[in-house]
C-alpha positions as CSV (number, residue, x, y, z in Angstrom):
1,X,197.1,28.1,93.6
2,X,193.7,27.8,91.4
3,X,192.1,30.1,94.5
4,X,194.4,33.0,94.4
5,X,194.1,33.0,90.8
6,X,189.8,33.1,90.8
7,X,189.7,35.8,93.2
8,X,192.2,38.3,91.4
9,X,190.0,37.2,88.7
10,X,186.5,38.1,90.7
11,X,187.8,41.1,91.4
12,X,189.0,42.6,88.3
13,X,185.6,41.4,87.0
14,X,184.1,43.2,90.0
15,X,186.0,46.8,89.0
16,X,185.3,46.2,85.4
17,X,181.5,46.6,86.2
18,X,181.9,48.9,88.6
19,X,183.6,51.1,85.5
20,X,181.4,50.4,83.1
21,X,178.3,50.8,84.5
22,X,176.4,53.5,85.7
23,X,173.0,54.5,87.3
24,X,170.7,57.9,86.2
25,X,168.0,58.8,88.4
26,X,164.5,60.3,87.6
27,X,166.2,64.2,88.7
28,X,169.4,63.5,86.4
29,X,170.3,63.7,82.6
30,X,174.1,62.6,81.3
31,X,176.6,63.0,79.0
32,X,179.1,60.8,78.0
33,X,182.4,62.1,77.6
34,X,185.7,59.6,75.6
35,X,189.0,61.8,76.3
36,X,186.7,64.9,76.4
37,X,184.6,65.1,73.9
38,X,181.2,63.9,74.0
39,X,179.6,61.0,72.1
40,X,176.3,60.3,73.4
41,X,173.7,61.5,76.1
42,X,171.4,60.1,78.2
43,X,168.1,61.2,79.7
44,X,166.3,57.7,80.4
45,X,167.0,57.0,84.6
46,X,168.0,53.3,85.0
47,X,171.1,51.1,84.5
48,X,173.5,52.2,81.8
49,X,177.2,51.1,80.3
50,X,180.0,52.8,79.0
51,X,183.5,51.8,78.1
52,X,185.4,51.7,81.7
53,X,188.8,53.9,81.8
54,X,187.8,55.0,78.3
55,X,184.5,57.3,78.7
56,X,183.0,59.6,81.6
57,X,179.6,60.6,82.5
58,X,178.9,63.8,83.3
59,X,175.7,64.3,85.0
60,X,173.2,67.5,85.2
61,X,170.2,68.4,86.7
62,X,166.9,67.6,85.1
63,X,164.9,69.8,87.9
64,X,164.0,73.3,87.6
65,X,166.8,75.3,88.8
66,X,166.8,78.7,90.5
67,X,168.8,81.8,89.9
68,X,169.6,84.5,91.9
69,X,171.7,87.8,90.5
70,X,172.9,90.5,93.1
71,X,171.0,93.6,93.3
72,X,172.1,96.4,91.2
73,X,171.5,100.0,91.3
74,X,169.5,101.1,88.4
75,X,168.1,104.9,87.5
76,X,164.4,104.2,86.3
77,X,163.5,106.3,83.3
78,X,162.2,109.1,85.8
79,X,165.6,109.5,87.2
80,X,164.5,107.7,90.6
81,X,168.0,105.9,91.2
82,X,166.5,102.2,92.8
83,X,167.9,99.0,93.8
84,X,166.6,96.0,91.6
85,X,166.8,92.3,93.0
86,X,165.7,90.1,90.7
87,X,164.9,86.2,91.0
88,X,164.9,83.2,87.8
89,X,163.9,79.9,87.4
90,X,165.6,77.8,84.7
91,X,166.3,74.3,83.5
92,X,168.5,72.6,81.0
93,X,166.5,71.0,77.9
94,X,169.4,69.8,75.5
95,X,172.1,68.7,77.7
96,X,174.9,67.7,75.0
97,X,174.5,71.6,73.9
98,X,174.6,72.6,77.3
99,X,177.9,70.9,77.9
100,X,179.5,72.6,74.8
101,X,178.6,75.9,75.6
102,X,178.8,76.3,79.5
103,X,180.3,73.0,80.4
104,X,178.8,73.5,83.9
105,X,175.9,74.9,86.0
106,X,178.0,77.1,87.4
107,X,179.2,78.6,84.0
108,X,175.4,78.5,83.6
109,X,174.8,80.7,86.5
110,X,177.7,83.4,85.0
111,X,176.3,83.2,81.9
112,X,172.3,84.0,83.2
113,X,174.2,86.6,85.3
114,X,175.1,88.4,81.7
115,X,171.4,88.1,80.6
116,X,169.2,88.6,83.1
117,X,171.1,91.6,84.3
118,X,171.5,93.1,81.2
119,X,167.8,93.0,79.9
120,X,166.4,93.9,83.7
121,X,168.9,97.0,83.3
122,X,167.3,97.6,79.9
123,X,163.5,97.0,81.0
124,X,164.0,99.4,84.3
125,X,165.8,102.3,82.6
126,X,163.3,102.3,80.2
127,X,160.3,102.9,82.8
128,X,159.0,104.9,85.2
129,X,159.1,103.8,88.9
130,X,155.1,103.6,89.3
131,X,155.3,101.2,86.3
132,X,157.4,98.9,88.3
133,X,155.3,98.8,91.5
134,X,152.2,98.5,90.8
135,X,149.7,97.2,88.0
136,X,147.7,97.8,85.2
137,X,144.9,98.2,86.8
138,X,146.0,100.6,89.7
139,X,143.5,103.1,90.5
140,X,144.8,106.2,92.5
141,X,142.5,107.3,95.5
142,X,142.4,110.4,94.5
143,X,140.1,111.6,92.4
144,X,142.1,114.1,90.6
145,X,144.2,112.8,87.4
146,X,147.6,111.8,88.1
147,X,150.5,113.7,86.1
148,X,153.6,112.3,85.2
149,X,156.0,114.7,83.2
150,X,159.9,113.0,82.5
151,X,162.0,115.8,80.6
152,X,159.6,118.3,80.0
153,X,157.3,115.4,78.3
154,X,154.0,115.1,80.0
155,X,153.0,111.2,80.5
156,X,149.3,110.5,80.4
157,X,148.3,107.5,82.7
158,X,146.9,105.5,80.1
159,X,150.3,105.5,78.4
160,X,151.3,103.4,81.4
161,X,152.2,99.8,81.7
162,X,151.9,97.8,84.5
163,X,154.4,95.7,86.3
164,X,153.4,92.4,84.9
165,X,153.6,93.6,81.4
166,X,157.5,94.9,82.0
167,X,158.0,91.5,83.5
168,X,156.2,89.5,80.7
169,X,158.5,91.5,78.2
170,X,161.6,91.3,79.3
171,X,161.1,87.2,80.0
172,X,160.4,87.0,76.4
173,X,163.7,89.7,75.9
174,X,165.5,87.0,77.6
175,X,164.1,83.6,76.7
176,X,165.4,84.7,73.3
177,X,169.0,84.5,74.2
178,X,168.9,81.5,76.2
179,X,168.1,78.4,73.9
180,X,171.9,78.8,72.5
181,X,173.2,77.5,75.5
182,X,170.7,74.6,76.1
183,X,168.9,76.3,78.7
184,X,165.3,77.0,78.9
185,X,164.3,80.2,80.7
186,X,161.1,80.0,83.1
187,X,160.2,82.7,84.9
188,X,162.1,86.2,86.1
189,X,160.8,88.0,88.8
190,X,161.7,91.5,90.5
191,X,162.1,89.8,93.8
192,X,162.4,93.6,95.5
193,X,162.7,97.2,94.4
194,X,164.6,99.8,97.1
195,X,165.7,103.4,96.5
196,X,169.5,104.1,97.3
197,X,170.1,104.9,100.9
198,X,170.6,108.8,100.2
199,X,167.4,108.6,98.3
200,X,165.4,106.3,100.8
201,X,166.4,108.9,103.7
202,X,164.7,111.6,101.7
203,X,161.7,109.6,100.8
204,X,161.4,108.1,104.5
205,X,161.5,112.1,105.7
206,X,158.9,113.4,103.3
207,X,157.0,110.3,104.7
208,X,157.4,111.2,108.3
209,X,156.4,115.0,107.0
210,X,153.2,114.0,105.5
211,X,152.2,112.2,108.2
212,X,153.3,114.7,110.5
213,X,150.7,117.1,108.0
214,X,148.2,114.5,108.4
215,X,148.3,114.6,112.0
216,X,148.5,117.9,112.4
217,X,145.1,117.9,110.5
218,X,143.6,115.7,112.1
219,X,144.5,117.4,116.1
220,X,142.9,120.9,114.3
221,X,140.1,119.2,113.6
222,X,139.6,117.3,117.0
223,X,140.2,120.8,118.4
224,X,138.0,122.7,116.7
225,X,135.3,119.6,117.0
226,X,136.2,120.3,120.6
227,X,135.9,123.7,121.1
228,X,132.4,123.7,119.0
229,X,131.0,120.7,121.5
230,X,132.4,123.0,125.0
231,X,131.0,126.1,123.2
232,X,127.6,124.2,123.1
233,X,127.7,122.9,126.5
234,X,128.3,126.4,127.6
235,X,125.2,127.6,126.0
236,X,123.4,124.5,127.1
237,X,124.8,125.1,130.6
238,X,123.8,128.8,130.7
239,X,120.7,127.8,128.9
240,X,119.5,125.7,131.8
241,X,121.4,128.1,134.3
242,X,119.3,131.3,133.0
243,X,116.0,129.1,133.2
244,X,116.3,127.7,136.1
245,X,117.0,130.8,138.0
246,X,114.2,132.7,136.0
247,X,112.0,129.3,137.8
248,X,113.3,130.1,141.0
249,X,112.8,133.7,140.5
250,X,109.5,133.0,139.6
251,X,108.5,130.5,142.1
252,X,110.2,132.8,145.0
253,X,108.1,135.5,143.8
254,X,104.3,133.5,143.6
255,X,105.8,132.6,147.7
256,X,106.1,136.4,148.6
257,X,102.8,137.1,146.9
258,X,101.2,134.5,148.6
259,X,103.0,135.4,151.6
260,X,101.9,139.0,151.1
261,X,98.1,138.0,150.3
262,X,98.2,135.9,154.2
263,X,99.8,138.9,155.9
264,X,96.6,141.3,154.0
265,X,94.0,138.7,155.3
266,X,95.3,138.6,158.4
267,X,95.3,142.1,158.5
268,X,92.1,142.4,157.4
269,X,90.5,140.1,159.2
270,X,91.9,142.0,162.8
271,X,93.7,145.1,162.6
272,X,94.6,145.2,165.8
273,X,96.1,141.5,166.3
274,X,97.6,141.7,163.5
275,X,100.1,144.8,164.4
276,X,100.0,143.5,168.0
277,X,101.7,140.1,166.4
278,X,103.9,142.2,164.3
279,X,105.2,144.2,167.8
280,X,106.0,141.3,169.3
281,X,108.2,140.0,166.7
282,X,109.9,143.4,166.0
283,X,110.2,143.1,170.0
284,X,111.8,139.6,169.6
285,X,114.1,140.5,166.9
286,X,115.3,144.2,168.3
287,X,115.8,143.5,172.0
288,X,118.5,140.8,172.5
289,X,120.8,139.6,175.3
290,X,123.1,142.9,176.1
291,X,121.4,144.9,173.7
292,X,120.3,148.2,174.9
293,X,117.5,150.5,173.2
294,X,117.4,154.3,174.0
295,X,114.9,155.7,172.8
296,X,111.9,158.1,174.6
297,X,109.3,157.2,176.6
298,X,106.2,158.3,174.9
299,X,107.3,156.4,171.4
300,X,104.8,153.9,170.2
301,X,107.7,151.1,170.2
302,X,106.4,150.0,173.8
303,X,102.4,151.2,173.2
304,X,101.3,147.7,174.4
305,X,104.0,147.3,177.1
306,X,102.3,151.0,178.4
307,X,98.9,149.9,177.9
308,X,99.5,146.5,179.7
309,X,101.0,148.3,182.6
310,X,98.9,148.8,186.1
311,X,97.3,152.1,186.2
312,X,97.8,154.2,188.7
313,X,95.1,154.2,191.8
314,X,96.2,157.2,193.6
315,X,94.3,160.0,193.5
C-alpha cells in the first residue's frame, strides 16, 4: 500500500517542478505574468522559479529582429510618383514595458508598420527623386550644371542632400517614437525605389529612345568615318593608278625610242638592207594563205622579186 502511495507522491513532486521552474536561454528575455499582470522580468539565461498554476512566463526575443513594411506608392517632392520598399532592424530593450504596450512581437510589427511608414512617407514627399538615389557626393558626367526647378522654384545642386543623409534623418525621426514601447530602433533602409508601372513604361521608352539617339550617332559617325576612309582609298587607288600608267607610259615610250634609234642605225649603217629587210616583212605580213593582191606590175611592192628574176637572154 506504502508503494502506490510514494509514487503518486513522486509524481506530484515531479509536476510541481516541472511548474515551477523554468529555463531562459542566452537569445531570450521573460516576463512573469500572476493572473495577468506582471510582477517581475527576467533577462539572466539559466534556471529560474515561479509559483506553479499561479504565474506564467512570457518569453521574447533578445536578438536583433527584422522588419519588413509593404511597399507603398509615394509622390517624391518633384511629383515623380515611386514605389518605396523599405527594410528595419529592431530589438526589444525593456521587456516589462514592451509587454504593457504591445504585448507581442506581432503587435510590435503593427505598431513599426505605423512608424516607419509614416516618417518614410514624410522623408520621400519631402525630396526630390535624385536625392533618394544617389549620394552626396554624386558628380554628374556632364560638365554642364545640372538644373532642378519644382514649381517654378529653381533648385541649385548644392541645396541637395544625399541619400544617406534622408536615411540618417528620418532613423533619428523614428527612433524618437519608439523607446515608448520598449523597442529600440536600429537601422531603416530603403531596400528599393521603382516608378509606378504607367510611369516606368514612359521612363523605360525614353530609355530605349536615347539609346536609339545614341546609336543613331554613333552608325552616322561609322558612316561618315567610312565614307572619308573609301574616299581616301579612291584617291590612293587613282593616285597609284595615274602613276603607274604615267611609268608605263613613260617606259613604253624610252622602248619606242630605243626601238626607233636601232631601226635609224640600222638604216644608217646599210640603206639598202635595211629596206630590203623591211620588204620582206611587209611581204610576210600582206601576202597570206588565200589572200590575193592586185595591184600593177611595174609598182615597187615586188622591186626585189623583179630584180631577182632571170633576165632575159634572147636577143
Amino acid at each position: 500500500m506504502k508503494a502506490p502511495i510514494l509514487i503518486v507522491v513522486v509524481a506530484l513532486a515531479v509536476i510541481l517542478a516541472s511548474s515551477s521552474l523554468y529555463v531562459v536561454n542566452e537569445a531570450e528575455q521573460a516576463i512573469v505574468t500572476q493572473f495577468g499582470k506582471p510582477v517581475g522580468d527576467v533577462s539572466t539565461p539559466g534556471l529560474h522559479f515561479k509559483i506553479p498554476f499561479i504565474q506564467n512566463v512570457n518569453r521574447f526575443e533578445k536578438r536583433i529582429l527584422k522588419w519588413d513594411g509593404d511597399p507603398n506608392q509615394i509622390p517624391t517632392k518633384d511629383k515623380r510618383f515611386i514605389w518605396v520598399d523599405t527594410t528595419a532592424r529592431w530589438r526589444i530593450v525593456d521587456p516589462l514595458l514592451f509587454f504593457k504596450t504591445v504585448a507581442t512581437e506581432r503587435g510590435a510589427q503593427s505598431r513599426l508598420d505605423d512608424i516607419i511608414d509614416s516618417v518614410v512617407r514624410d522623408a520621400v514627399s519631402e525630396r526630390l527623386l535624385v536625392e533618394l538615389v544617389r549620394g552626396k557626393d554624386y558628380k554628374p558626367q556632364k560638365q554642364e550644371a545640372e538644373k532642378f526647378v519644382v514649381e517654378g522654384v529653381e533648385i541649385r545642386p548644392e541645396q541637395l542632400v544625399g541619400r544617406e543623409e534622408i536615411l540618417a534623418g528620418l532613423l533619428a525621426k523614428a527612433q524618437a517614437s519608439t523607446p515608448e514601447y520598449g523597442i529600440e530602433l536600429i537601422d531603416v533602409q530603403i531596400k528599393r525605389i521603382n516608378y509606378v508601372e504607367q510611369v516606368r513604361k514612359r521612363v523605360y521608352e525614353r530609355m530605349i529612345n536615347e539609346r536609339k539617339k545614341v546609336a543613331a550617332k554613333y552608325r552616322s559617325e561609322g558612316e561618315g568615318e567610312q565614307a572619308e576612309i573609301l574616299g581616301r582609298m579612291n584617291r590612293e587607288l587613282k593616285g597609284i593608278t595615274s602613276g603607274a600608267l604615267r611609268k608605263a607610259l613613260e617606259i613604253r615610250g624610252k622602248a619606242d625610242a630605243e626601238a626607233a634609234a636601232i631601226y635609224a642605225g640600222a638604216y644608217n649603217r646599210d640603206p639598202e638592207f635595211y629596206s630590203f629587210l623591211r620588204t620582206l616583212e611587209s611581204y610576210k605580213k600582206t601576202i597570206r594563205e588565200n589572200g590575193r593582191l592586185v595591184i600593177s606590175t611595174d609598182s615597187d611592192f615586188y622591186r626585189y622579186l623583179k630584180e631577182l628574176a632571170p633576165k632575159d637572154t634572147r636577143r
